[in-house]
Backbone bond lengths (Angstrom), bond angles and torsions (degrees), N, CA, C in turn:
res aa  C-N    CA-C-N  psi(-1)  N-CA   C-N-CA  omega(-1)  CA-C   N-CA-C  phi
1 X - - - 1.455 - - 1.520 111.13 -
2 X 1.399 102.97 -35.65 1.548 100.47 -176.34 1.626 118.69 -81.15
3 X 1.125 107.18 -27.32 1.943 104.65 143.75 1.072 145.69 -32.88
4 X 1.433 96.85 -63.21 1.339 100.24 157.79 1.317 147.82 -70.99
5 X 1.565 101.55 -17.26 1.421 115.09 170.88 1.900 106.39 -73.82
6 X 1.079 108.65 -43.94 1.146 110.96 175.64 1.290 117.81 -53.55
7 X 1.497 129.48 -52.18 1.791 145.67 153.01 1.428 106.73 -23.12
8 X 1.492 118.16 -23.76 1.333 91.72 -135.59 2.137 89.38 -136.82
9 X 1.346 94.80 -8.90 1.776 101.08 -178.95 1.282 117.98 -104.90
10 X 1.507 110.87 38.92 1.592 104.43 143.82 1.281 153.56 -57.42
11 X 1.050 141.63 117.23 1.665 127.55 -159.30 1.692 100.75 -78.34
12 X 1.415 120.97 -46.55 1.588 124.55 166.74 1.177 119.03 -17.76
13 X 1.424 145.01 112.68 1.248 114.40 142.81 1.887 112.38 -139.49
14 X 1.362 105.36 -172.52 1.750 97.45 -145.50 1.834 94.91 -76.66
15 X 1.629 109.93 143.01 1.374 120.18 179.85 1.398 98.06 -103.84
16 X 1.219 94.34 176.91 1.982 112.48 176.76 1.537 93.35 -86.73
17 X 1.688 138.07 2.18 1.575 107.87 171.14 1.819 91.11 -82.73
18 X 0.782 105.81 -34.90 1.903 97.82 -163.49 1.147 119.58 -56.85
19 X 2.006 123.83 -17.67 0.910 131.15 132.04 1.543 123.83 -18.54
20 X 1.092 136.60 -59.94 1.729 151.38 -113.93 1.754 98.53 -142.26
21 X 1.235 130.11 117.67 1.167 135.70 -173.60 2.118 79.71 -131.25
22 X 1.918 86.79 141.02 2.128 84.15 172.65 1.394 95.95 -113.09
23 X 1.307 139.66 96.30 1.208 132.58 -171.50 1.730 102.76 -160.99
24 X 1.416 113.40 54.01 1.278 135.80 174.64 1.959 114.59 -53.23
25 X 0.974 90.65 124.12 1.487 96.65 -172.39 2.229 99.34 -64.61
26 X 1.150 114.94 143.95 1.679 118.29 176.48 1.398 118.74 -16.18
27 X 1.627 121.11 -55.04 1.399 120.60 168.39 2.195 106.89 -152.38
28 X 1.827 92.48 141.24 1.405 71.33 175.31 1.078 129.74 -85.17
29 X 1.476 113.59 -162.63 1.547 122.92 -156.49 1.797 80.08 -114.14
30 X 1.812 113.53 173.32 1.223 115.89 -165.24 1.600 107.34 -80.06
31 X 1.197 140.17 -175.01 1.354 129.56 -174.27 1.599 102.58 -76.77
32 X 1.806 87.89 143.86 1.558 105.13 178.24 1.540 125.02 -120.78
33 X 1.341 140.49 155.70 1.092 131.72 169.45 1.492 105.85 -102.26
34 X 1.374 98.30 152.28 1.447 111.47 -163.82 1.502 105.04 -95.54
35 X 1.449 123.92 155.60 1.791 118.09 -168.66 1.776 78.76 -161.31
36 X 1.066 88.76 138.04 1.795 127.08 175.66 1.176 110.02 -107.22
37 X 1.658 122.64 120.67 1.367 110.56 153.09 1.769 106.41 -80.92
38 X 1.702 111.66 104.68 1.125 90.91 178.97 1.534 139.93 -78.81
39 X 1.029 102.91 -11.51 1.662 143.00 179.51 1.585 91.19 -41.85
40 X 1.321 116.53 -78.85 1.501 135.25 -160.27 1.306 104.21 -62.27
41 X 1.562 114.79 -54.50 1.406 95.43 169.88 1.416 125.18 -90.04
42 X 1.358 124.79 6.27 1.515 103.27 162.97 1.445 106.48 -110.24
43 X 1.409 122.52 30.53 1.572 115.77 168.94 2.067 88.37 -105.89
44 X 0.918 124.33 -28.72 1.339 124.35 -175.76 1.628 119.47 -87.15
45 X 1.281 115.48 -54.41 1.418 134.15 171.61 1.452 98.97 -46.33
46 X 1.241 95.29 -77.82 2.018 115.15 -161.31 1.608 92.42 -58.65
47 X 1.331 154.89 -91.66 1.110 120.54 157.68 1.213 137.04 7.70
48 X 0.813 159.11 -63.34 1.571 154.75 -159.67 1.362 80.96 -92.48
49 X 1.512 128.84 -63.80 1.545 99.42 -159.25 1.793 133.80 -92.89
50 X 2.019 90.80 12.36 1.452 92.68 151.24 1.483 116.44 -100.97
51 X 1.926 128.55 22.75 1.027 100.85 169.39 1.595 87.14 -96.71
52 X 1.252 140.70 -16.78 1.304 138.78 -169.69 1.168 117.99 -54.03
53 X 1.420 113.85 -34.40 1.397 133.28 -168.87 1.723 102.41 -88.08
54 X 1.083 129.51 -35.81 1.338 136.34 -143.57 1.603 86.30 -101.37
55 X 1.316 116.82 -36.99 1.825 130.14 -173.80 1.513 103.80 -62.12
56 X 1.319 110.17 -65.37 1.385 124.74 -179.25 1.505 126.63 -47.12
57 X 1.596 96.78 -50.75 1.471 101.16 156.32 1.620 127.95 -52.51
58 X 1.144 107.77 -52.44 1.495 120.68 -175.28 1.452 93.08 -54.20
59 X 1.092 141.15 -76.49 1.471 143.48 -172.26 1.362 117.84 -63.15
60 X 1.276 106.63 32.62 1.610 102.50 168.43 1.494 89.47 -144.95
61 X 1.744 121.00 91.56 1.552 126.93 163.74 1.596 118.20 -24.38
62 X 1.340 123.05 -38.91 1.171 122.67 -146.72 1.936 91.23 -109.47
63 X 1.214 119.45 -10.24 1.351 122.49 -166.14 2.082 109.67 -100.74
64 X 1.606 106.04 161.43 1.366 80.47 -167.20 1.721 81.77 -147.29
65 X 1.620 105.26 155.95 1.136 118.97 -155.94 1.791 113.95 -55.12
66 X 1.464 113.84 154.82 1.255 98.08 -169.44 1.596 103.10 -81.46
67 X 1.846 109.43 -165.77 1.367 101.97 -169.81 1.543 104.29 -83.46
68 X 1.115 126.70 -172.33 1.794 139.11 179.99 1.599 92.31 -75.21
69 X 0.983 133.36 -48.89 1.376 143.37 -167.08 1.670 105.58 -73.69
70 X 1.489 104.66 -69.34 1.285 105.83 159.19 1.814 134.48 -35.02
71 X 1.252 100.93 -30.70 1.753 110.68 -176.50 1.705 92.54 -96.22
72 X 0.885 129.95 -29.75 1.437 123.23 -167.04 1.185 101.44 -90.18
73 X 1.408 135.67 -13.36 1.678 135.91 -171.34 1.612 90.61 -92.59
74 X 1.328 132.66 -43.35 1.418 145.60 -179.10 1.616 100.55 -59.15
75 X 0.842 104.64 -75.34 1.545 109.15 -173.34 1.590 133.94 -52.70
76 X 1.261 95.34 -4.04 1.755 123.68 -162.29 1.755 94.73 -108.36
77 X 1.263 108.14 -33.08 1.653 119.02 -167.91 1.656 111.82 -58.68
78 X 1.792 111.82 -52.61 1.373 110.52 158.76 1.654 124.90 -33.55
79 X 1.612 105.63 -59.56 1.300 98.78 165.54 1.370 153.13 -29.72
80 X 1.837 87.76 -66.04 1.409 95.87 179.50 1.606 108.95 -79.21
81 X 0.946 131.54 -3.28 1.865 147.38 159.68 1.777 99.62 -45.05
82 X 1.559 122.46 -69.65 1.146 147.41 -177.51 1.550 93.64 -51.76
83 X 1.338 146.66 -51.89 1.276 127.51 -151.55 1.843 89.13 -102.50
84 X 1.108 121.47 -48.70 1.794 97.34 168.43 1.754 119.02 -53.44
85 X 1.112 112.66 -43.33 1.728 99.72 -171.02 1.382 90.67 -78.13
86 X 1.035 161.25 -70.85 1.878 131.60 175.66 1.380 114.36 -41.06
87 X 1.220 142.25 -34.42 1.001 123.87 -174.96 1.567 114.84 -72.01
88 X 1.479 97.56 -25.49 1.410 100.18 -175.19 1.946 98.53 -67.46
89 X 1.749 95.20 -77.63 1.248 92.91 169.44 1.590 139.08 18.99
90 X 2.144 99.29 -78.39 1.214 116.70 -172.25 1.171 85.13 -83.44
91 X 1.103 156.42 -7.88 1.929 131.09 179.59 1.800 107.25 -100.86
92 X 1.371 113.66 -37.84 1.661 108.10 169.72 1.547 121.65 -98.37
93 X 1.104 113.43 3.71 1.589 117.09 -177.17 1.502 106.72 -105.33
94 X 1.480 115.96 -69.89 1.142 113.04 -146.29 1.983 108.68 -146.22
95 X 1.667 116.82 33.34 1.050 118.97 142.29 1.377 100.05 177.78
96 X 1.432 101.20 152.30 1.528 133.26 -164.57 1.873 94.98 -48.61
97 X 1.525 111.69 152.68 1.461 127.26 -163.42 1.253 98.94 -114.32
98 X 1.797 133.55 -14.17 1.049 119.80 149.08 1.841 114.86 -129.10
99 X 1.676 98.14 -161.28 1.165 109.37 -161.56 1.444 126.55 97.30
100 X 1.156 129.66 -172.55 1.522 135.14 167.51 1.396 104.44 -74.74
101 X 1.541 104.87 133.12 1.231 105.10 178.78 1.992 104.61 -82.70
102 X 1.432 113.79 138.80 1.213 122.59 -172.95 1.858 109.98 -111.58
103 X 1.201 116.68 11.83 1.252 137.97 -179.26 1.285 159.00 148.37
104 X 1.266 146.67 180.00 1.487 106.11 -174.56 1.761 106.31 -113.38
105 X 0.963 102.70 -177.83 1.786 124.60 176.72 1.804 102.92 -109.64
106 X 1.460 125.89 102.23 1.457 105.71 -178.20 1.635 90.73 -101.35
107 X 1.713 113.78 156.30 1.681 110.21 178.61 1.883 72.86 -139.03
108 X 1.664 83.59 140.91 1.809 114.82 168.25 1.401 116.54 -126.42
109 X 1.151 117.89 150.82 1.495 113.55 -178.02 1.734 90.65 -104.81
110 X 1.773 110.45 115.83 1.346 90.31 175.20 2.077 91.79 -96.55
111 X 1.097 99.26 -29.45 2.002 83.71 -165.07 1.416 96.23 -124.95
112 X 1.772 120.61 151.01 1.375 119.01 165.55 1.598 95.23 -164.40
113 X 1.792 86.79 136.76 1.519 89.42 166.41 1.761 107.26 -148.59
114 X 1.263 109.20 146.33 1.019 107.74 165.20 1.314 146.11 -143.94
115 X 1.425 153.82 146.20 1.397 142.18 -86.30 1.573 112.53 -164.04
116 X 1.467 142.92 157.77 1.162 125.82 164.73 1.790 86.17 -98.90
117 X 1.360 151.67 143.10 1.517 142.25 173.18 1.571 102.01 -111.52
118 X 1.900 118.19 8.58 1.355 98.30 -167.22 1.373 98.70 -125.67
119 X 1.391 123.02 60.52 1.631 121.01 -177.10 1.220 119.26 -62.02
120 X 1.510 100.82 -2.59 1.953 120.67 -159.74 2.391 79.70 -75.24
121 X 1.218 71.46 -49.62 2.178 84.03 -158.22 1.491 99.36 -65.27
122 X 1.209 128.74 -32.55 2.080 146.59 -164.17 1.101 94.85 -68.54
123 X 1.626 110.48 -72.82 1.614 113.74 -168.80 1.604 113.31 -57.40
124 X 1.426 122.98 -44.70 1.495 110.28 179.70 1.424 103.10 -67.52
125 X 1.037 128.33 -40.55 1.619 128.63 -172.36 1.277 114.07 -42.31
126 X 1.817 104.37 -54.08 1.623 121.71 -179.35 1.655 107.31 -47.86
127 X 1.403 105.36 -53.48 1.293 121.77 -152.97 1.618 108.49 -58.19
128 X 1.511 103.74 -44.47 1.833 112.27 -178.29 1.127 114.87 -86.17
129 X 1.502 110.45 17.62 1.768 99.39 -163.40 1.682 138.24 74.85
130 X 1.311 90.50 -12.47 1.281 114.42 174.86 1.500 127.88 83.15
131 X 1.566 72.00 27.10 2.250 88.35 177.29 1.584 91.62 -76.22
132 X 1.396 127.67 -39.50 1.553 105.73 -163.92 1.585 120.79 -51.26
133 X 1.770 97.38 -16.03 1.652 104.21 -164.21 1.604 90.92 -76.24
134 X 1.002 112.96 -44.08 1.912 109.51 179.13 1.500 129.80 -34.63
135 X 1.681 96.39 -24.44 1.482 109.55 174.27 1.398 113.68 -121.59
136 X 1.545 139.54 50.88 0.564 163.98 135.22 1.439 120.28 117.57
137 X 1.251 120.46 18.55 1.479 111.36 -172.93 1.353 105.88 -85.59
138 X 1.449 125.63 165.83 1.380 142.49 165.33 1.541 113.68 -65.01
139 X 1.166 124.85 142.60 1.244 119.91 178.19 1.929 106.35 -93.51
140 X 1.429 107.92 -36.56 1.380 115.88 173.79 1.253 107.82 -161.39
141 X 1.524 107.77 178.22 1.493 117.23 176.80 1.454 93.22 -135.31
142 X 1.840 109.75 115.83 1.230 120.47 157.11 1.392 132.83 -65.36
143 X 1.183 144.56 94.33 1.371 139.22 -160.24 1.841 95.55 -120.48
144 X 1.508 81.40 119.38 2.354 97.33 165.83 1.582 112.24 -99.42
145 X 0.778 95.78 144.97 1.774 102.50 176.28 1.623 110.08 -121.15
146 X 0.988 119.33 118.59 1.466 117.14 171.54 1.401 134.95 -122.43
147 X 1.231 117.70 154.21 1.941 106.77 166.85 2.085 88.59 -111.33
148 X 1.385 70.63 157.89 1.895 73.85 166.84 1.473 104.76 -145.55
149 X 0.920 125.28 131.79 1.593 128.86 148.09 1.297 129.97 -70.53
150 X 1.159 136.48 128.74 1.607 134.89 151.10 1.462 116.43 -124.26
151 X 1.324 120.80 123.00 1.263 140.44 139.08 1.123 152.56 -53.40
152 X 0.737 127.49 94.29 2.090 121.90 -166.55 1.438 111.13 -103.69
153 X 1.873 117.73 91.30 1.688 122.38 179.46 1.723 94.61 -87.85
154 X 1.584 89.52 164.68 1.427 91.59 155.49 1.849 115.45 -95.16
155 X 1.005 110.50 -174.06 1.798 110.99 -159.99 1.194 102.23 -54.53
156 X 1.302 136.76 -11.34 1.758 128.01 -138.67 1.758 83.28 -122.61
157 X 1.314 118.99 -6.89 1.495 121.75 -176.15 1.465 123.87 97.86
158 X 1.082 126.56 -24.76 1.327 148.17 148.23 1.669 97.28 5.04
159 X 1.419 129.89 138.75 1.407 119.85 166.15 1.529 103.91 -99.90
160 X 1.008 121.73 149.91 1.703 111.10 170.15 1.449 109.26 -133.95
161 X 0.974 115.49 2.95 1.826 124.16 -176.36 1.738 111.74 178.02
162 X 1.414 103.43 132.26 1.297 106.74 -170.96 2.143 100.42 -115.71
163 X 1.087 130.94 167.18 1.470 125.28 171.14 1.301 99.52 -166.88
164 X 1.361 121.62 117.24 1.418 133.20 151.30 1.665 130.32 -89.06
165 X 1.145 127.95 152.93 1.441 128.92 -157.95 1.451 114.26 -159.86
166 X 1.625 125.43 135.87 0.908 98.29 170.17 1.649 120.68 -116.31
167 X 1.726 145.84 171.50 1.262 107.98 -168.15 1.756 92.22 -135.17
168 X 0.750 112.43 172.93 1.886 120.49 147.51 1.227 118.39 -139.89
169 X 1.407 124.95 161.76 1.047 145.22 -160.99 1.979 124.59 -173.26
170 X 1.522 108.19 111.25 1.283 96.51 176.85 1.342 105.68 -135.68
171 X 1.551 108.15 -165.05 1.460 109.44 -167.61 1.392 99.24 179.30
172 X 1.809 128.02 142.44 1.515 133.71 -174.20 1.484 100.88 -81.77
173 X 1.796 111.23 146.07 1.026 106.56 167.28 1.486 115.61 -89.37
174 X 0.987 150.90 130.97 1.924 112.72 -168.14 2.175 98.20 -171.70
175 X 0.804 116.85 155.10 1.475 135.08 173.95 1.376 103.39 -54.50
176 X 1.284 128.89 146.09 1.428 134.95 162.13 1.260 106.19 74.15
177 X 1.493 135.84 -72.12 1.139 119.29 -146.62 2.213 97.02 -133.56
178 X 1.285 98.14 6.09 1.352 112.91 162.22 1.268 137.06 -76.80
179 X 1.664 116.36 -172.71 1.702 98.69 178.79 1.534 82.60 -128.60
180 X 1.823 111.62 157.26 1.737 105.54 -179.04 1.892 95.40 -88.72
181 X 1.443 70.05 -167.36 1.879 77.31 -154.75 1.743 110.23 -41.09
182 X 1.477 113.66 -55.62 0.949 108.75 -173.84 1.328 132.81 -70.66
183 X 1.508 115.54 -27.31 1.583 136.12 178.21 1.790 85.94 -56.70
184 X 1.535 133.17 -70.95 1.144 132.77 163.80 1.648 129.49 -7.65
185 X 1.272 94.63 -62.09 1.694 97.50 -179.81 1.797 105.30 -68.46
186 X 1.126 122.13 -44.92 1.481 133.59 175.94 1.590 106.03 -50.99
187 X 0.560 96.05 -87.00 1.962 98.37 155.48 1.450 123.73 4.63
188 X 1.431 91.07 -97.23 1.602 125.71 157.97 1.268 100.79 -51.60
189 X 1.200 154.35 1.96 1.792 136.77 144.05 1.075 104.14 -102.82
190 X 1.558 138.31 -31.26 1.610 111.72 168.24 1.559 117.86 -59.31
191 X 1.229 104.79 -25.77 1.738 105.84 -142.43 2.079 77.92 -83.25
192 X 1.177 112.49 -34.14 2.087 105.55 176.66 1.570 105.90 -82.04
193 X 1.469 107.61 -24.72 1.621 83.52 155.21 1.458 150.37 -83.06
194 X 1.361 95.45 -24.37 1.270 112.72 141.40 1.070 141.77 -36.65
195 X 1.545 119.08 -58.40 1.392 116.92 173.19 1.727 110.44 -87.81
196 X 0.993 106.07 4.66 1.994 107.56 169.02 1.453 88.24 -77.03
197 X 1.245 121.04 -38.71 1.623 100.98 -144.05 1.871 93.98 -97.68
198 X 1.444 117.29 -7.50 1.465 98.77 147.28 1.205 133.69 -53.62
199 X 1.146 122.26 -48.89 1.375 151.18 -174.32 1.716 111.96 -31.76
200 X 1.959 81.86 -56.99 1.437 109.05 -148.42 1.791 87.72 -79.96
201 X 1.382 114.52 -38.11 1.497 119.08 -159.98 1.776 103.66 -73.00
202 X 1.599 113.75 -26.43 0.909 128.60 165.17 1.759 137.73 -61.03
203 X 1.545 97.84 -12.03 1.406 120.68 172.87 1.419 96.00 -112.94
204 X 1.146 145.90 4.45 1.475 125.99 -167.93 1.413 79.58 -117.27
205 X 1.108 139.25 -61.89 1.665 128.95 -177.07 1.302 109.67 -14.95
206 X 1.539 130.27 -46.99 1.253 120.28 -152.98 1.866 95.48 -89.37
207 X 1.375 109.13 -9.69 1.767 90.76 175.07 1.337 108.07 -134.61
208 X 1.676 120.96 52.11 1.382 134.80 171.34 1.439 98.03 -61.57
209 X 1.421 116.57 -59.83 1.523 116.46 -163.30 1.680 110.77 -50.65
210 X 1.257 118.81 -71.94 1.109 135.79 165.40 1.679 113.30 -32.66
211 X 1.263 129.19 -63.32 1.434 116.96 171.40 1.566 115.83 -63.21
212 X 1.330 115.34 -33.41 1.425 114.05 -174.47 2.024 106.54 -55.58
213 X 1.311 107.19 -53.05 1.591 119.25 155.70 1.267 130.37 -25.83
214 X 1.838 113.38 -71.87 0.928 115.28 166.57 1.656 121.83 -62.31
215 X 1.137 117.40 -24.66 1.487 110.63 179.94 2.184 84.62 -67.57
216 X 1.068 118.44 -95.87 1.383 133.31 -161.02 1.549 95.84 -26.12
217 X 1.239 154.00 -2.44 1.523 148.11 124.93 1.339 113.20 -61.93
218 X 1.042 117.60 -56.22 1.420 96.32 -173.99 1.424 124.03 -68.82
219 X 1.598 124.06 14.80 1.167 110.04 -137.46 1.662 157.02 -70.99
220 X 1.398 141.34 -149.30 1.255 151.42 -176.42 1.563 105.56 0.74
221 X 1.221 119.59 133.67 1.321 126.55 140.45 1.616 131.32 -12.19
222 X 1.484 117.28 104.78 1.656 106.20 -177.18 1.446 97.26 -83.07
C-alpha cells in the first residue's frame, strides 16, 4: 500500500505551458497539416504506460487492477499528449497558423526508451519502507530517450525534406513537490520531445528558403 501511495502522491501535474515550447525557427514555412505516425507512437508510448499501470498495481498487495476502460483512457493519454505538443510546435515554431495549407508536417517515432536513472533515490526508498520519501526524498527519476523524425511533403505526398533527432527528457517521481509515477513518464516524454524537436528545427533553418519555394510550386490543398 505504501508504494503505491508513494507512486501516486505527487503534487505536480502536467499544465498547458508544457504543451508550448517559444523557440521559433528564423522565419516560417507556409501553413501545414500535421500527420502522426500513429502506429510508432502508440505501439511504444501505450506500452510503457500500460506496463506502468499494470507494475504499480502489482506492487501494492492491498490494491486491485484498474478497470479495462480505466487502463485504456491511461494509456491513450501519452498519445494524445504527442499530437498537441506537435501541433503546437508546427503552429508556434515553425509554420504559419493561417492561410491555405501548402503541405503537411509528418512526425514518426523511430526510437524510445525509457528508464528509472535514479536507483541512487529507489534503493534508499526500498530500504526504509519508504518513510524517507515522506521527508522529502525522490522516489525515482523517470528519464525517456528518443529519436524523432519529421518530414515536410507537399499536399500530393511528395517528400521534400526529411530530419531526424534525438531527445531526452526526465523528471523526479517524489511526494510534495514531485510528479506520481505516471504524471512522471508524461513529463519525461514531452520534455525528449521537446528537445528532439530542437534539434530537428535546428536542421530545417538551414533549408527554409528552399522548402518555402518548393512548397509555393507545388501549391495549396485542392
Amino acid at each position: 500500500m505504501v508504494a503505491g501511495l508513494v507512486l501516486l502522491a505527487g503534487c505536480r501535474t502536467i499544465q498547458i505551458s508544457d504543451f508550448h515550447s517559444a523557440t521559433p525557427t528564423p522565419e516560417p514555412l507556409p501553413k501545414l497539416g500535421l500527420a502522426v505516425h500513429t502506429e510508432s507512437f502508440a505501439l511504444l508510448f501505450g506500452r510503457e504506460m500500460a506496463e506502468d499501470i499494470l507494475i504499480g498495481n502489482a506492487l501494492d498487495p492491498g490494491g486491485y487492477f484498474p478497470s479495462p476502460i480505466g487502463v485504456f483512457t491511461q494509456v491513450g493519454q501519452p498519445l494524445h499528449d504527442v499530437y498537441v505538443l506537435l501541433g503546437n510546435e508546427l503552429s508556434d515554431n515553425i509554420a504559419l497558423g493561417t492561410g491555405e495549407q501548402q503541405g503537411k508536417a509528418r512526425f514518426k517515432l523511430i526510437y524510445y526508451n525509457r528508464y528509472n536513472s535514479g536507483w541512487g533515490y529507489t534503493i534508499p526508498s526500498a530500504l526504509t519502507a519508504f518513510a524517507v520519501n515522506i521527508f522529502g526524498l525522490p522516489f525515482a527519476v523517470t528519464k525517456s530517450e528518443v529519436e524523432l523524425q519529421m518530414e515536410v511533403t507537399d499536399n500530393s505526398g511528395r517528400v521534400l525534406s526529411r530530419y531526424r533527432a534525438p531527445g531526452t527528457g526526465k523528471t523526479k517521481v517524489a511526494m510534495y513537490y514531485g510528479y506520481s509515477g505516471v504524471g512522471a513518464l508524461r513529463k519525461a516524454n514531452l520534455l525528449a520531445l521537446q528537445d528532439a524537436m530542437q534539434g530537428i528545427k535546428k536542421q530545417l533553418a538551414a533549408d527554409l528558403p528552399q522548402l518555402k519555394e518548393q512548397l509555393s510550386q507545388a501549391g495549396p490543398d485542392q
